[in-house]
C-alpha positions in Angstrom: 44.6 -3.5 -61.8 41.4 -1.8 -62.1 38.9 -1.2 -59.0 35.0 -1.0 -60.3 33.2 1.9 -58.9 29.7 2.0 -59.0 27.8 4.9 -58.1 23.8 5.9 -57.2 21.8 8.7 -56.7 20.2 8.6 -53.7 16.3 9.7 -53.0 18.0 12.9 -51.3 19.5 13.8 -54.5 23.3 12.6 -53.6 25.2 10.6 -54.9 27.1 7.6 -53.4 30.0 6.1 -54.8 31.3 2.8 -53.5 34.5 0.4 -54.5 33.1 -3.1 -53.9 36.4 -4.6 -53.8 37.6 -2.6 -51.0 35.1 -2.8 -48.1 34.4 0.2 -46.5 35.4 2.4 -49.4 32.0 3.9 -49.7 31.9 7.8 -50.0 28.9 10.3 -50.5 28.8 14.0 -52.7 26.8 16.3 -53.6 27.7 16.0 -57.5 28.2 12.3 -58.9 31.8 13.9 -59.5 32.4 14.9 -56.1 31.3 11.0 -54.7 33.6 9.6 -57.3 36.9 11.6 -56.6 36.1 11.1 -53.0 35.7 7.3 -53.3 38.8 7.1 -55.6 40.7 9.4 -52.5 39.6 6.5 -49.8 40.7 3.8 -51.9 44.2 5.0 -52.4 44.2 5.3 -48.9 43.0 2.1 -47.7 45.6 0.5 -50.1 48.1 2.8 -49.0 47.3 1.7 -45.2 46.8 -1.7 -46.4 50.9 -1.7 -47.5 52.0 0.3 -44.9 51.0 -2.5 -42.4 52.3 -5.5 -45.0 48.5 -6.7 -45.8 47.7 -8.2 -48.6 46.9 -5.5 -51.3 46.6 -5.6 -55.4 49.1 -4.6 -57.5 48.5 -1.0 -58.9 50.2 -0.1 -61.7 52.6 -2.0 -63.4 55.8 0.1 -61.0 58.9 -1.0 -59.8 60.7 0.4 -56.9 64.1 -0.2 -57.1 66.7 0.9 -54.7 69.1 3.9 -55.6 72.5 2.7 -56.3 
């Protein structure tokens, strides 16, 4: 799965990163790299919370959790 990040510098000079297909996942910085690993931290979470509560969330990664035997 890939998430598309897109990312604009504001007329302050910082930077905004936002994941459109994750709403809410919108994160500012004061570097372009600081807005982008911010953003990327939210949407891990919001999936994260997103399973936790059995919502309806993308598959990640290509992982399978299998149950010690």
């Amino acid at each position: 799965m890939f998430l598309t990040l897109e990312i604009e510098e504001e007329a302050d000079g910082r930077f905004i990163a936002e994941v459109p297909d994750l709403p809410g996942v919108v994160a500012y910085g004061t570097t372009q790299e600081q807005a982008v690993a911010r953003a990327q931290a939210l949407a891990l979470r919001v999936l994260a919370d997103r399973l936790e509560n059995g919502e309806p969330a993308p598959s990640l990664l290509p992982l399978d959790f299998r149950a010690a035997s």
